[in-house]
C-alpha positions in Angstrom: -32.2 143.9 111.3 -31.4 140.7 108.9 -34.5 139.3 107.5 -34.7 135.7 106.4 -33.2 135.8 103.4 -29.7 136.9 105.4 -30.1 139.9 103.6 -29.7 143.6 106.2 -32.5 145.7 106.0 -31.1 149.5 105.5 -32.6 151.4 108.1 -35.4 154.1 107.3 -33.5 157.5 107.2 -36.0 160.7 107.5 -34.7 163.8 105.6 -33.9 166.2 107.7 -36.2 169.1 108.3 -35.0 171.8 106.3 -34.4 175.4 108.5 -36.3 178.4 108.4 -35.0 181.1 106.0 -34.6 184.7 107.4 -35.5 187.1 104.8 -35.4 190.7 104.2 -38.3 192.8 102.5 -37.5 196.6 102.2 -38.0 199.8 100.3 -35.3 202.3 100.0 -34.3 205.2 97.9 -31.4 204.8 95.4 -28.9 206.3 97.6 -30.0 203.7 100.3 -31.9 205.8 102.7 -35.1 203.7 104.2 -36.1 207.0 105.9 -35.8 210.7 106.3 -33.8 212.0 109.1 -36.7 212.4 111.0 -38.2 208.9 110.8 -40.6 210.7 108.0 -41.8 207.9 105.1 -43.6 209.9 103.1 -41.4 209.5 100.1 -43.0 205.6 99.0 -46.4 207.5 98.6 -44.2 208.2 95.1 -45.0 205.3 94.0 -48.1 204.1 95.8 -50.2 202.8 92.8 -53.8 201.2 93.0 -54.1 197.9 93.6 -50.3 197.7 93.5 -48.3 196.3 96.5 -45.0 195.8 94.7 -45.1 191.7 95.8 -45.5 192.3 99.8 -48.9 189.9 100.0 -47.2 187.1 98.2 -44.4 187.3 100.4 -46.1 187.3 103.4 -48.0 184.2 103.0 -44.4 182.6 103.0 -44.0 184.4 106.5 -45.5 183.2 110.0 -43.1 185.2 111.6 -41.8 188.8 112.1 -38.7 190.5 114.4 -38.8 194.3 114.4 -37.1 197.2 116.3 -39.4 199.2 118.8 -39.1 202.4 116.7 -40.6 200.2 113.6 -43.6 198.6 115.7 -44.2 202.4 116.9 -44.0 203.4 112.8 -46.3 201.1 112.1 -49.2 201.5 114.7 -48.8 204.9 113.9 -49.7 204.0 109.8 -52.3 201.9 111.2 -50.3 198.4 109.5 -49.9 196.5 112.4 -53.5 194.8 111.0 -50.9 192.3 109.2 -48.8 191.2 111.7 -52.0 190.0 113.8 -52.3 186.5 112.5 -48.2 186.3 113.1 -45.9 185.8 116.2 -44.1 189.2 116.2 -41.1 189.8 118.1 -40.0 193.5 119.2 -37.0 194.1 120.1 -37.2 196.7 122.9 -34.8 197.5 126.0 -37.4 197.7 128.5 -39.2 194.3 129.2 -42.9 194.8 128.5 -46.5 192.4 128.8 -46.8 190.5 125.5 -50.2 192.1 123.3 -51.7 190.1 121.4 -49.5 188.5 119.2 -46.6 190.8 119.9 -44.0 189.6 122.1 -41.6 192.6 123.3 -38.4 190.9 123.5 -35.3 192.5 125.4 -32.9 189.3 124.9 -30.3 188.3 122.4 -30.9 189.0 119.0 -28.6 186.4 117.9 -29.9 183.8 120.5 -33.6 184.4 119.2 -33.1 184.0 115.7 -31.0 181.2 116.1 -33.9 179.4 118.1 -36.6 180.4 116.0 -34.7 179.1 112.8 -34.6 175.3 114.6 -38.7 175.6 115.2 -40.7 174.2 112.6 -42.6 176.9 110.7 -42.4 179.1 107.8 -39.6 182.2 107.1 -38.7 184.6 109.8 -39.3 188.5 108.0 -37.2 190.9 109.4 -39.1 194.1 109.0 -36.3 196.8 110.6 -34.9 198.9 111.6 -32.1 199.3 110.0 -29.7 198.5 113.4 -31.0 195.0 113.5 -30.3 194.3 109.7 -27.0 195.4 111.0 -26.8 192.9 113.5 -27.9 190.0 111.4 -25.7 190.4 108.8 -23.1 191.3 110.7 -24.0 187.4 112.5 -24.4 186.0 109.2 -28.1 185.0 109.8 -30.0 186.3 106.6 -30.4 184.5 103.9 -32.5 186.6 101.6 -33.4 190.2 101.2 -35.8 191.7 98.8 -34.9 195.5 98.4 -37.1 198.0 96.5 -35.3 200.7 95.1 -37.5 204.0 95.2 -36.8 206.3 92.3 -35.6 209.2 94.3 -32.4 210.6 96.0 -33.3 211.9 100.0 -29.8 213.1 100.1 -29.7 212.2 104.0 -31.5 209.9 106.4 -31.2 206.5 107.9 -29.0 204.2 105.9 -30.3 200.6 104.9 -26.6 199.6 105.1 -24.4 200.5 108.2 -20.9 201.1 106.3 -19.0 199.4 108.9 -21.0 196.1 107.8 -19.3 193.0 106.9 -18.6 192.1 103.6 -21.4 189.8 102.4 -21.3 187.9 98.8 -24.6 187.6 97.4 -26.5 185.8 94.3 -29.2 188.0 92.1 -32.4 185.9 92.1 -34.3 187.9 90.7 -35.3 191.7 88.9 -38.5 192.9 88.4 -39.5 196.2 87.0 -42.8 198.1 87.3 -44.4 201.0 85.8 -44.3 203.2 88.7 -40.0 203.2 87.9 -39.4 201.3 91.1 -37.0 198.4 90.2 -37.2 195.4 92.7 -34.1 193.1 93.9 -34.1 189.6 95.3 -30.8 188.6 96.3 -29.6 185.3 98.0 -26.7 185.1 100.9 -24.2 182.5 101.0 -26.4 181.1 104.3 -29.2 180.0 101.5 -29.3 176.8 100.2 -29.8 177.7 96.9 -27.0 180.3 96.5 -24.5 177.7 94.5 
């Protein structure tokens, strides 16, 4: 438009939304076993302290929405956790098409396909809370951009690997280190999909 002065007016430009981050927020031990053999969880009682939760409620209120593996929904009802997840649209990922509870959708589509649609809503980040074959599958997509890993002072010796070892290779930035009492040593690390990794 040229006003009367015969000067063009620049045309308003919105910034552009910025996407949805997919982050990671984990416990393992330091040989990078998230479980015994057996599913069994009992070793983070080690370092269960009062009035202590390592970060996890700060971190959540960055989160409006969770993706989990049926094995982890059925881990977690069985804990008596899924109280959290009740304010939160919760995907499961589950073979077997199921009624949506509550909040929990049981999803039996793409992995990929859903996180890719969720990342182009509007909302906050997307937590990806297991099992360890979808953090597989993301990273092996290229689709997380942050993971928080709590290293558990204590060697299982066996159980179900955080990392698949025939997972990409995946440069990452340190964000942050924190230490606590308890001897668990938290990591915040940054993927080359987040915008603040340069």
């Amino acid at each position: 438009m040229t006003t009367e002065s015969g000067y063009k007016e620049a045309k308003k430009v919105r910034p552009s939304r910025r996407k949805r981050s997919v982050v990671l927020f984990i416990a393992m031990s330091l040989d990078g076993y998230i479980a015994k053999p057996d599913d069994d969880l009992g070793f983070l009682t080690s370092v269960e302290r009062a009035g202590e939760d390592y970060g996890y409620a700060h971190f959540m209120k960055r989160v409006d929405c969770v993706i989990l593996g049926r094995r982890t929904y059925d881990k977690i009802l069985e804990m008596g956790n899924g109280f959290s997840y009740q304010e939160r649209k919760t995907y499961v990922m589950t073979r077997t098409a199921k009624p949506a509870v509550g909040t929990f959708t049981f999803y039996s589509g793409n992995l990929r396909d859903l996180v890719t649609r969720l990342k182009d809503e509007p909302g906050k980040n997307i937590f990806i809370d297991g099992g360890a074959q979808i953090i597989h599958e993301l990273l092996a997509e290229n689709l997380i951009d942050e993971l928080t890993v709590s290293i558990i002072p204590i060697l299982l010796g066996d159980g179900i690997q955080l990392f698949n070892r025939t997972r990409p290779e995946v440069p990452l930035k340190l964000a942050r280190v924190k230490h606590f009492a308890s001897g668990l040593v938290q990591l915040r690390y940054l993927t080359e999909k987040n915008d603040s990794f340069k």
